[in-house]
Each structure stands twice: as C-alpha cells, then as structure tokens.
C-alpha positions in Angstrom: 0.0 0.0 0.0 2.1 2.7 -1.1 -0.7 5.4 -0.8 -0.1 8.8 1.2 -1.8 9.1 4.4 -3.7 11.8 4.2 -6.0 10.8 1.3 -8.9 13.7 1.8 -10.0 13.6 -1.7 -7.6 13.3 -4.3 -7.4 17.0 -4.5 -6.1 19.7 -7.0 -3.2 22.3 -5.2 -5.9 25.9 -4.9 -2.8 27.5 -3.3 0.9 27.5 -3.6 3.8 29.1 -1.7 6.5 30.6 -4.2 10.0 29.2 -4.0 11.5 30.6 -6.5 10.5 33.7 -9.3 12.5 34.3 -12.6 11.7 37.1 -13.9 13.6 36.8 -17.1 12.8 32.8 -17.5 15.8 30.2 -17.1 19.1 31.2 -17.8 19.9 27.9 -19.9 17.4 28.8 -22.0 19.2 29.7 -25.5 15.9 31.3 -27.3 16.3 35.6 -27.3 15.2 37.4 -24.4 11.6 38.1 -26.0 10.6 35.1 -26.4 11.9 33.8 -23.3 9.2 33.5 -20.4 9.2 34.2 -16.7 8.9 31.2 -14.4 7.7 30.8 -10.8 8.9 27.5 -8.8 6.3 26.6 -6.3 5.2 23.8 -3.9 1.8 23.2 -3.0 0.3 23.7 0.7 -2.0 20.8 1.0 0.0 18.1 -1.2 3.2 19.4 -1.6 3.6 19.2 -5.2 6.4 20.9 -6.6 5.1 23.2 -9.8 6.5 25.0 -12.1 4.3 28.1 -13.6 4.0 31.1 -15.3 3.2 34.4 -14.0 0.6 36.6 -15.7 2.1 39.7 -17.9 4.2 42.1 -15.7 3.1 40.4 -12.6 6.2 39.6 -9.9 6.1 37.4 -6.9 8.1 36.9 -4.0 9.7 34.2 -2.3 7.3 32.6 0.5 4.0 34.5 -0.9 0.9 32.8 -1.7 -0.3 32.4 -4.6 -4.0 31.2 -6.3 -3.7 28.3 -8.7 -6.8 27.1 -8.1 -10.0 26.4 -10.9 -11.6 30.3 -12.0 -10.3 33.6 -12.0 -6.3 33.1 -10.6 -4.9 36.7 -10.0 -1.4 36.5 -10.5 -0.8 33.4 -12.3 -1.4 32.7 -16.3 -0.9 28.8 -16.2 0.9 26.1 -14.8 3.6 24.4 -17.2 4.2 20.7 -15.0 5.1 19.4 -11.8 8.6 19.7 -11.9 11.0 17.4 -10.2 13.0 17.9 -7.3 16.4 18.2 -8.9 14.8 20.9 -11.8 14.6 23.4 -8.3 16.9 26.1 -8.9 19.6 26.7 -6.3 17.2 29.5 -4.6 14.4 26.8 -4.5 16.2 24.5 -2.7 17.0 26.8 -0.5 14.0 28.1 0.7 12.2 24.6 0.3 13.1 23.8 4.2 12.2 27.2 5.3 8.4 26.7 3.6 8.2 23.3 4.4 8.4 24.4 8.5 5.9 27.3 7.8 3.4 24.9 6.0 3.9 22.0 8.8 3.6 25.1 11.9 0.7 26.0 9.6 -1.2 22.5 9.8 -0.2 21.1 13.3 -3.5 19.1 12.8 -3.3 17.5 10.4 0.5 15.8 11.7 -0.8 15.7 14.8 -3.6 13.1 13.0 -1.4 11.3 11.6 0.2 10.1 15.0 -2.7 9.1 16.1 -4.0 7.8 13.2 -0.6 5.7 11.6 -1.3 2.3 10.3 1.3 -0.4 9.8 2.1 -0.9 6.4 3.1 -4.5 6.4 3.4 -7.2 9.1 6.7 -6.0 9.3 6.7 -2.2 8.8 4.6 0.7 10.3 4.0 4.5 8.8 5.5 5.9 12.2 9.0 4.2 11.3 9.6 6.1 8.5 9.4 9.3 10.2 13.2 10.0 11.0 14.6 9.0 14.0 11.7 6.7 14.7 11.9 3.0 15.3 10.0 -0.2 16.6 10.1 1.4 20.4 9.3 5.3 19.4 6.7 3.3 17.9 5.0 1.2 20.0 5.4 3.5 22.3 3.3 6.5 20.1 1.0 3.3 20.2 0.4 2.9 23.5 0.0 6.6 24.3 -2.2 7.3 21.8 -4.7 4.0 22.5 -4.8 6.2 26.1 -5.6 9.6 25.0 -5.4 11.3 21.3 -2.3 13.3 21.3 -3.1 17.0 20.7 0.1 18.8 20.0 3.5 18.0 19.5 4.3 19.5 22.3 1.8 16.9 24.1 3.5 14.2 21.9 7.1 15.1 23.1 5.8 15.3 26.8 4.2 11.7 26.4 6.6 9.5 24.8 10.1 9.4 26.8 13.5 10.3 24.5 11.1 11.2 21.1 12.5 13.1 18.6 11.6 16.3 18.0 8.3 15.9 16.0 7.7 18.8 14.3 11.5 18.6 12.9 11.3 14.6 11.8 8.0 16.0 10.1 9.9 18.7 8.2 12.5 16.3 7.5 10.3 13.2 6.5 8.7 16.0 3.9 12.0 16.7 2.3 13.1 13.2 1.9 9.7 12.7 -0.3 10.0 15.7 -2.7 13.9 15.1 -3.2 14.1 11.2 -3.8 12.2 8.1 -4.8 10.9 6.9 -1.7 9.3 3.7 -1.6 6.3 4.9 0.4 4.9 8.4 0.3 3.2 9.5 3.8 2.5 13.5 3.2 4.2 14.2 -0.4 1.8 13.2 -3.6 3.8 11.0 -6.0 
C-alpha cells in the first residue's frame, strides 16, 4: 500500500507558496530574451507538489507568498507548465524549500498531529510511524500505546508523552524533504 496518508480527496493544489520567481525565465534557455518566459517554482500547501508556472504579464512574486492556482479567475498566475522534479529546483528553490516546508507543517499542526494518532502499519513487518526520521520499533510502540490512552493534541503533548522522542515537528519537516527530493518507496505526506 504505497498510498499517502492523508488521502482527503484526491485534490487539485488551490494555493501554492512561491520558492523561486525568474523574472527573465531560465538562464539555460538559448531562445532571445523576448521570447523567453518568466517562471515561478512553487510547492503546494495541501499536497506538496512541486510546480513549475507562469506568472501573468508584468506580474512579480516573491519568495514565501501565496499564490492562487486554483479552478476560476487566478490573480497572478497565467498557467501552470508541470510538476517539476526535485532536482529541476533552482539553487534558490532549494534553499527556501526547508524554510516553507516548516511554515506549512507550523501551519497545519492538525493535520500531523492526526497522523500520529492515526498511523497504520504498512506490512506485518513495517509501520508508517517508522519512516518518520529518528523513529523506530520502540518510538513506535510507544506513540501506540500513548495514543490507545488519550489522542495526542500537539506536539508539544506528543514530546511530553513519549520518553526520549525526537523532536516531532523537525522529523515531520524532514520526513517531507526526503519525499519531494528522492524516490521513496512509500509516500506518507508528499503526492507521488
């Protein structure tokens, strides 16, 4: 079962946080300056799909803004070209990717809160909460046992509960990265 855990609804990104703006397009691009066309790298907030779009005429975005991609009337962006692997990112990209991925993870405490509570094993052998970094077989069954008690409500409550954890929020962040930058066998929060 190599489906992500939070399956909502197989849903389309509505908003994106920019990672990366090129005003002028990509520099290995050989075509003359007119006919080249500004980019914006982006990762999505709910699925963390990394996109690769183009702004509307003489718009400009920032790193770490916002931005509409959703169906109907988007105010800043034209189109989306692709999804756009992780080693496409520019050097900027890469860069900030960490820093966004903590806001959108600080953002939706929930929702990774949930999955603690919520983990499944994913063979006989192998459960979701080992392939958070830093967790093994006892951060495991421990998490278990905790949560069959009482629902965990924040990390903080997670950290206070389960003796010598890792840092949640951190292995989280991490976890995240290691999906988007590599072929992972099984995808907890990243779409593949």
């Amino acid at each position: 079962m190599e489906e992500n855990f939070v399956q909502e609804k197989l849903v389309k990104e509505e908003k994106v946080v920019v990672l990366d703006f090129l005003p002028h397009g990509y520099p290995f691009d050989t075509r003359p300056s007119h006919k080249k066309t500004p980019i914006v790298q982006a990762i999505g907030k709910t699925r963390f799909v990394l996109l690769e779009l183009v702004p509307k005429k003489d718009i400009f975005v920032q790193p770490h803004e916002e931005v509409y991609i959703g169906e109907g009337k988007r105010d800043k962006i034209h189109h989306i070209i692709s999804r756009i692997p992780f080693d496409k990112l520019t050097a900027t990209a890469k860069n900030e990717l960490e820093f966004v991925v903590r806001e959108l993870v600080q953002q939706n405490v929930a929702r990774f809160i949930e999955f603690f509570n919520k983990a499944q094993p994913l063979t006989t052998r192998m459960h979701q909460l080992e392939l958070i970094p830093g967790f093994g077989k006892k951060h495991m069954w421990e998490v278990i046992e905790q949560r069959n008690d009482k629902p965990f409500t924040s990390f903080e409550d997670l950290k206070n509960r389960v003796k010598l954890i890792p840092d949640p929020e951190k292995a989280i962040v991490k976890r995240i990265l290691q999906e988007l930058s590599g072929d992972q066998k099984h995808y907890l929060f990243v779409e593949a």
